[in-house]
N, C-alpha and C positions, 0 to 999 in steps of 0.2 A: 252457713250457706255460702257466704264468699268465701271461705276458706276451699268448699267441695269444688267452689266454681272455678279457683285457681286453678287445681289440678288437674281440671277437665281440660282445660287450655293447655295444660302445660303435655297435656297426656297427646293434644293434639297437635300441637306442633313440632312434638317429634315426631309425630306418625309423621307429617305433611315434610319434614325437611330429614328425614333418615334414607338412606339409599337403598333402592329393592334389594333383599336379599340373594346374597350370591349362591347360583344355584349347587348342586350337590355334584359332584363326579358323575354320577349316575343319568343327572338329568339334565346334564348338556348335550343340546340338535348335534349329532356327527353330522359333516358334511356332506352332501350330495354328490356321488360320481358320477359324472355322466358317460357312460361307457362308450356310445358311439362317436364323442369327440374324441376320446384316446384312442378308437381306430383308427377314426380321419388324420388322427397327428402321425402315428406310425404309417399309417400307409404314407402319410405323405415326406416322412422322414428317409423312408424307403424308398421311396420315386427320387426323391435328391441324390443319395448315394447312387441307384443307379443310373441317373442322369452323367453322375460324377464320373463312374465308372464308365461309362461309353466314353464321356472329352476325353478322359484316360487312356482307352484305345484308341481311338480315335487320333490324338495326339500322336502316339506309338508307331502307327502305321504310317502316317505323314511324313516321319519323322524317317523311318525305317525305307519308304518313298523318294525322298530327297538324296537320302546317304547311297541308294542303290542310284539314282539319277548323278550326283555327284561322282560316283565314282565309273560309271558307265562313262562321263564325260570327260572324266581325267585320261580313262583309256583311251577312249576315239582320239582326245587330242596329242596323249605319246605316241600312238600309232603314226597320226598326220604327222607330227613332228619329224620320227623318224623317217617316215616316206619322201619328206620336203625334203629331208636334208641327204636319204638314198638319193634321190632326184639332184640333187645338186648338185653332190658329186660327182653323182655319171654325166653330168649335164658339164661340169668341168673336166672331165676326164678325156671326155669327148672333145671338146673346146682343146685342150694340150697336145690332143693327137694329133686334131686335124692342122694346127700350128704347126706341127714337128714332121708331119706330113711333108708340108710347106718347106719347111726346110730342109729337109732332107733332098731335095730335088737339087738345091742348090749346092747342101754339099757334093752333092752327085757332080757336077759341072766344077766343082773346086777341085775334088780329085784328078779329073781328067786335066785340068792344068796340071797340077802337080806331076803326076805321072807323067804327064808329055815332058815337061823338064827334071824329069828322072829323079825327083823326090820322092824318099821314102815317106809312107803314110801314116805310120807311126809314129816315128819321129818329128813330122812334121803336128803330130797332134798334140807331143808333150812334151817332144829334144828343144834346143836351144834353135834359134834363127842360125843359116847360113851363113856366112859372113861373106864370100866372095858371090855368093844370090844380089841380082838386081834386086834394087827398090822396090820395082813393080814385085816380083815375086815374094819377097817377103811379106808386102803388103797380104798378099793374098795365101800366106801361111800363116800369120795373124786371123783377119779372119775365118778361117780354117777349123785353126783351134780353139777361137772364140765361140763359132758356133755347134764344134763340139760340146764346148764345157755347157753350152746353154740345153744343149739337150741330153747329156746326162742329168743337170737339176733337176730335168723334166723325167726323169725315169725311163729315159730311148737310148738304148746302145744298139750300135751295130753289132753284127755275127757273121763271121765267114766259115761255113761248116766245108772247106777243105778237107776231103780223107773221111768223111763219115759218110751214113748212112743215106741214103735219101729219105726226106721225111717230107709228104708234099703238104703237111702242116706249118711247114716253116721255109720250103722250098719247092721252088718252078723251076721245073728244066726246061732247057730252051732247046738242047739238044742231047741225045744219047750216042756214045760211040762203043768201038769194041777198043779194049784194055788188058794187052797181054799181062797176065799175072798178079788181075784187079778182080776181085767176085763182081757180079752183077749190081747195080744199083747203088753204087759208091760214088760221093762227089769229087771228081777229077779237076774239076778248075770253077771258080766262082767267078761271074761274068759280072755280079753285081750286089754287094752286099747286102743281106736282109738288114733290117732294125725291127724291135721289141719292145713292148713296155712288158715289162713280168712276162704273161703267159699270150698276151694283146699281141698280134704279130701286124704289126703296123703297113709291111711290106718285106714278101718273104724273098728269101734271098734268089736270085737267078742265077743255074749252075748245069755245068756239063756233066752229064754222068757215065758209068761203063752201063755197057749192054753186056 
């Protein structure tokens, strides 16, 4: 009897401490899908991307907004730029004329000295001084041809159209005569010489012509 009773015990406490048996291939629970969360995830994987893709254009066009604004703005300001500085030119141009205007008056009245004491005009703008000329005079062939040289820098020479045509773009008659064995409209004597800048006729010249 103690001998059966051992094994009873012993039968029982391997049942009590042996770990359940591990089940068969067959009869392990596969997992549960739940299908309507794997929509929710795709759809919402889908709402991100295209969330992503609008910043995407979005960015694009911003982007494509600035560059066009940039360079609409580069243009306006070479435009200005060049207009400021067309403008400033003509704004000096004008400014050198009416200077030379100015002086021009004056050479006018330095000629007329010169002339009355029978100086020639060209050489008095670029020959040597007189030497037997009073002081006073010399003085006043010095500035002569100082204020020549200042207005050639300035892009103003005089013109004496002598023997040409008349052209009331660059000349004013003061008087017309008749000219045996001169055509009509030819400059006979120049009473006052024009001066130009390039094509600018500052003051044109005044001259007698044939009829």
């Amino acid at each position: 009897m103690s001998h059966d009773r051992d094994e009873q015990i012993d039968e029982e406490f391997l049942v009590a401490n042996t770990p359940d048996a591990v089940p068969a291939p067959g009869e392990v629970d596969e997992p549960v899908i739940d299908a309507k969360a794997v929509d929710e995830s795709e759809a919402a994987e889908a709402s991100v991307e295209q969330d992503l893709n609008s910043l995407v254009e979005q960015a694009r066009n911003e982007r494509d907004e600035y560059l066009d604004l940039a360079q609409r703005t580069k243009a306006d300001f070479d435009n200005y730029r060049k207009r400021m500085a067309a403008e400033t030119a003509a704004a000096r141009g004008k400014g050198q004329l009416e200077v030379a205007a100015g002086l021009i008056e004056t050479v006018d009245n330095l000629e007329r000295v010169l002339a009355a004491e029978g100086i020639d005009l060209e050489t008095a703008a670029s020959g040597s001084l007189p030497e037997d000329a009073a002081v006073s005079l010399q003085g006043v062939i010095v500035v002569y041809r100082d204020l020549n040289g200042t207005l050639k820098k300035a892009g103003v020479e005089g013109f004496d159209p002598s023997g040409e045509a008349f052209d009331p773009t660059f000349h004013e008659a003061l008087q017309a005569v008749p000219a045996e064995g001169v055509s009509p409209g030819i400059v006979l004597e120049v009473m006052q010489r024009g001066y130009r800048s390039g094509e600018t006729v500052i003051r044109p010249a005044r001259v007698v012509v044939s009829q």
